[in-house]
N, C-alpha and C positions, 0 to 999 in steps of 0.2 A: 273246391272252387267256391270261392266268396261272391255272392251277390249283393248289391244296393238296389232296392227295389223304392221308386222315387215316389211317394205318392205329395202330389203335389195339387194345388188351386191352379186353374186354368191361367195363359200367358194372356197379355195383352197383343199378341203380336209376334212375329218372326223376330224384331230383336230383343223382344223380354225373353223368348224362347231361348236365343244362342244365350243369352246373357246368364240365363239361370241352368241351361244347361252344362255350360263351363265351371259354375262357380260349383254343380254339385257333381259333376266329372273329376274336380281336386278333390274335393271332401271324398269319395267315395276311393279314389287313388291313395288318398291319406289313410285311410282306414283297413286298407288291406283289399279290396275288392277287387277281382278281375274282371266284372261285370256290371254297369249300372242300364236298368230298364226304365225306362219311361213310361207314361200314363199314352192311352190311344190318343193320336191327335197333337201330342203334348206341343208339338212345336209352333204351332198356329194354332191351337186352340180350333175346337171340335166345332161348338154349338153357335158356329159365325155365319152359317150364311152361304147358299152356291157362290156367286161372289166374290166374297172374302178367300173361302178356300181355293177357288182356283187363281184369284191371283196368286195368294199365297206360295200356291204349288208352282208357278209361273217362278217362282223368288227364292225356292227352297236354296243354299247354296252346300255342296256335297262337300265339297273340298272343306271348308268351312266348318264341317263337323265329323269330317276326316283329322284335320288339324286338332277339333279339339280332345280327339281320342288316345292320337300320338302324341303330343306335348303333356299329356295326364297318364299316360302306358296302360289306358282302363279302356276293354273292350265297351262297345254302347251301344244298344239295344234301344233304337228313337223312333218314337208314334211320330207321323208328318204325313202333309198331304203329297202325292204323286203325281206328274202329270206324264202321260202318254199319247202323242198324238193331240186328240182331242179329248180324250178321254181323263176324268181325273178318278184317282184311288187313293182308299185310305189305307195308307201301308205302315211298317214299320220295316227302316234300316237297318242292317247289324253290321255294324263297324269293326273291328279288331284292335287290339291294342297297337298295331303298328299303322294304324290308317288308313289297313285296305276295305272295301267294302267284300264284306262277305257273303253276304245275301239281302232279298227283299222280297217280302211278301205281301202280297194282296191280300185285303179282308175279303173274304167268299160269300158271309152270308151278310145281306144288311138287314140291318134293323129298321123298320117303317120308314115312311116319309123325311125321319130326318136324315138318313144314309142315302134313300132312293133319290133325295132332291140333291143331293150335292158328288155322290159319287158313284162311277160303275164297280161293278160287281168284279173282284179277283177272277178267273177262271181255272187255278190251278191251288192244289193244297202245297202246305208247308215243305219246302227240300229238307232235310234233314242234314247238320251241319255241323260239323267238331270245334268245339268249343271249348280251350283248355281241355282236351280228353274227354268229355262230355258229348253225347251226339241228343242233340238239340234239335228241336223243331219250332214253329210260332203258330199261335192263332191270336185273332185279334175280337177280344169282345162276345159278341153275339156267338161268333165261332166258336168257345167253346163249352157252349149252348146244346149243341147237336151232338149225342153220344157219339157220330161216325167218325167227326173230326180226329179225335184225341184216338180213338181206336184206329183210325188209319194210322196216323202217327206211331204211335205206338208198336205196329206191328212191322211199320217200316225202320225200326230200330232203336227211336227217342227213346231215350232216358229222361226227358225232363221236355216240359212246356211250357214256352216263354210267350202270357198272356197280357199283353198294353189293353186295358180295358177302361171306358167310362162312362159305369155305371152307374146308373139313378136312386136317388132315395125312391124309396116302393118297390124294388130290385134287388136289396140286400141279401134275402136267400139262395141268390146265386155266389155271391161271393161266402157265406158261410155254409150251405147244404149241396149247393152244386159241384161247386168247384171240388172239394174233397172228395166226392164222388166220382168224379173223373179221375181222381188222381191215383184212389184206391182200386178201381176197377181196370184199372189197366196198367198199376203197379209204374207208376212214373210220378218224380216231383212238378207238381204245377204253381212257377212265379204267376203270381195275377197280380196286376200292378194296377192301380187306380189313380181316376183324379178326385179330389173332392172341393169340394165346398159350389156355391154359384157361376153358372155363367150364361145369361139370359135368362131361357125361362124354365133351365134344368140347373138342378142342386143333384152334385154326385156324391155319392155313400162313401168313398174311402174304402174302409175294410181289407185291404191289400193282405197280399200273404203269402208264402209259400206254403206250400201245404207235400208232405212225403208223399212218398207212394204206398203208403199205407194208410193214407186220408186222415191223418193225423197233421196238426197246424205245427208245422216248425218256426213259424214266426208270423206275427199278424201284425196289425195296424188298429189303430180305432178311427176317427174319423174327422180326426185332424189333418194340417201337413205333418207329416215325419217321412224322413227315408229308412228304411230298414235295412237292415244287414244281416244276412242269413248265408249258409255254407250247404252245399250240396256234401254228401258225404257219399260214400263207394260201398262201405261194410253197409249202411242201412241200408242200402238200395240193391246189395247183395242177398242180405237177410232176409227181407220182404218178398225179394225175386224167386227166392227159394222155398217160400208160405206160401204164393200166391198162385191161385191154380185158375185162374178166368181165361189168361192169354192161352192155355194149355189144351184146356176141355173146352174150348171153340168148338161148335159143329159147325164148321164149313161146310158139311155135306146138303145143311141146313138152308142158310143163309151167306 
């Protein structure tokens, strides 16, 4: 399974969002990709404002990026804001290559005042999701932060972690010492996909990457835009599954 992991500069807006998300939906169909992820937020841009986001969220339009999944045959994996109710969240889509919506998750944990002023809290972890043969899970950011998250995941059957994340400069160690550690500790590939450069009064790191299940970087970013292109593989994740003895020698009797 080929992914496009988008790391991109913040949108001006819901239609810089569909605009740029179309045009890198072909590129990533051109390239061989079953899969393109976006950055948290990607589609309205994160760091706008309660406000902005729930209008936003008020405006998201589904079909709209149903269409542009099916017209490019690349499943999508889109940061965007959620409204419920009254309620709004920061979620991430996952589309299919044929347009249906597959799943959606809620971020669980927020990150200070800038999550707590604009969104409520997920109250449910990631479903777990077949994805081209791949059984998939999400967390968004902060989420996976929290060694529980990816261990739940994990135990509930993921083979891989698809992370929309946007991350700050002063934060980088999570994308190069965190992230790998999640990924090796619990023997699953982790997408982390970032935004970078300015938007207001946050500048995001970039750093994007897959990283194996043996915490080893399959493919990274620096802290430019690029999209990346990286391939889930079955023997290494067989290979590692077979070294790796954490999931195993759990004391549950413990903890």
């Amino acid at each position: 399974m080929r992914l496009a992991l988008m790391q991109s500069a913040p949108v001006s807006g819901l239609t810089d969002g569909y605009a740029r998300l179309a045009e890198e939906a072909a590129a990533a169909s051109g390239s061989g990709a079953d899969l393109l992820i976006t950055p948290e937020m990607f589609l309205s841009g994160y760091n706008i404002g309660a406000a902005a986001v729930r209008q936003a969220a008020e405006q998201v339009d589904r079909a709209r990026l149903s269409d542009i999944a099916r017209r490019n045959k690349v499943a999508l994996l889109v940061g965007l804001p959620e409204i419920d109710g009254d309620a709004i969240y920061n979620s991430c889509l996952l589309i299919d290559a044929t347009g249906d919506i597959a799943a959606c998750y809620r971020k669980t944990h927020l990150f200070g005042d800038l999550d707590r002023d604009q969104f409520s809290a997920g109250q449910d972890l990631s479903p777990i999701v077949n994805l081209a043969g791949w059984k998939v899970g999400f967390a968004i950011c902060y989420d996976i932060e929290f060694p529980e998250v990816p261990r739940h995941l994990a135990l509930a059957g993921a083979e891989a972690i698809l992370v929309p994340t946007a991350n700050m400069e002063s934060f980088e160690t999570v994308c190069t010492r965190l992230v790998p550690a999640r990924a090796e500790e619990n023997a699953v590939y982790v997408a982390y996909v970032n935004q970078t450069g300015p938007e207001n009064d946050l500048t995001y790191c970039g750093l994007s990457c897959l990283v194996g299940p043996d915490g080893n970087d399959v493919a990274r970013a620096g802290k430019g835009t690029e999209t990346l292109l990286a391939d889930f593989d079955r023997s290494y994740l067989d290979r590692v599954r077979r070294a790796a003895t954490h999931l195993r020698d759990r004391r549950s009797d413990l903890y």
